[in-house]
C-alpha positions in Angstrom: 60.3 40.9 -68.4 59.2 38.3 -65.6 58.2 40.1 -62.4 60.7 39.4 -58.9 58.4 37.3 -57.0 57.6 34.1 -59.5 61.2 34.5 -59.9 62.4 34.5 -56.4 60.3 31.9 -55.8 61.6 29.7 -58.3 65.0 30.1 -57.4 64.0 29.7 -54.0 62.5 26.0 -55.0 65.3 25.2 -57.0 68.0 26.2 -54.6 65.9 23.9 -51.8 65.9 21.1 -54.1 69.1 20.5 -54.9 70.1 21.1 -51.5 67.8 18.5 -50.3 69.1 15.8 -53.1 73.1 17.1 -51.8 72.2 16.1 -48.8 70.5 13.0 -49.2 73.9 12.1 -51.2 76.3 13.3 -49.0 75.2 13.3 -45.4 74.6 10.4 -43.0 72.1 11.9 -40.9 70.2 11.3 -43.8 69.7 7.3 -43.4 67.1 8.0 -41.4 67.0 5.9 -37.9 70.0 4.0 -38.4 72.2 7.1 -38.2 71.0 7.8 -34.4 70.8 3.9 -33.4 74.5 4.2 -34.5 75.1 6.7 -32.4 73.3 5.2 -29.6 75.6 2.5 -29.7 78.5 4.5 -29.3 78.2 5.6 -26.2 80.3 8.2 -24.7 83.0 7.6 -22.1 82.8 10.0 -19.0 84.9 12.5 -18.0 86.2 10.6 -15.1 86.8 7.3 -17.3 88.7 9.4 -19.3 91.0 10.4 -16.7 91.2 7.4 -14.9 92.7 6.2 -18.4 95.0 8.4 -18.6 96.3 8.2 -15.2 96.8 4.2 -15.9 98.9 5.1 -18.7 100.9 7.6 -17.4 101.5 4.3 -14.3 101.6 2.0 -16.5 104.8 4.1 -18.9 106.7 5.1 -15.1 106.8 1.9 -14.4 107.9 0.2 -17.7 110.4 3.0 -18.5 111.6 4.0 -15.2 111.0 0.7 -13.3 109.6 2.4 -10.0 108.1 0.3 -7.0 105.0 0.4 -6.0 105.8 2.4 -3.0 107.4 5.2 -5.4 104.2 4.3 -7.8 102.4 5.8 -5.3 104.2 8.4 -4.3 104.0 9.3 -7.8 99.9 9.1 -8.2 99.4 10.8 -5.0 101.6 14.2 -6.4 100.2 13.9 -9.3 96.8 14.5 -8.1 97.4 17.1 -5.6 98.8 19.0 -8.2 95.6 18.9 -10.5 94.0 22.3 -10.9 91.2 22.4 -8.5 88.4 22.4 -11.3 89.9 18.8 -12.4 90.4 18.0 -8.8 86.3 18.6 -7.9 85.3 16.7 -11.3 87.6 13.2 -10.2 85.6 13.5 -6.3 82.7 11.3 -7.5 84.9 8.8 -8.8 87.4 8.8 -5.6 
């Protein structure tokens, strides 16, 4: 009978083997410095840009569904943003 440590050790190596070739095969951090230069190039948009995108879409659909002036366009951006929760409110001051 083969004593526990040799054993464990060997299953140990074996187990961190094949994980290592699973994960050459399957996962793209994997590709070395290509995979962050990717991501590098992606950059993220911020949390303001994201709302002020949002906000031109939601003017942008008022006025092509409901045809409001700009007056009422307006009207319409200035409620909406009182209305923001204050934590959302605080965030969009920078970008004011």
């Amino acid at each position: 009978m083969m004593p526990r440590q040799p054993y464990v050790a060997i299953v140990f190596t074996r187990y961190t083997m094949l994980s290592l070739e699973n994960r050459f095969n399957l996962d793209v951090r994997s590709i070395g410095e290509l995979f962050y230069w990717t991501c590098d190039e992606l950059a993220d948009i911020t949390y303001q840009e994201s709302y002020l995108l949002l906000i031109e879409l939601m003017l942008s659909i008022c006025q092509d569904i409901l045809q409001l002036s700009e007056e009422k366009m307006s009207i319409l951006l200035d409620q909406f943003l009182q209305n923001l929760p204050a934590m959302i409110k605080s965030s969009l001051k920078p970008c004011a």
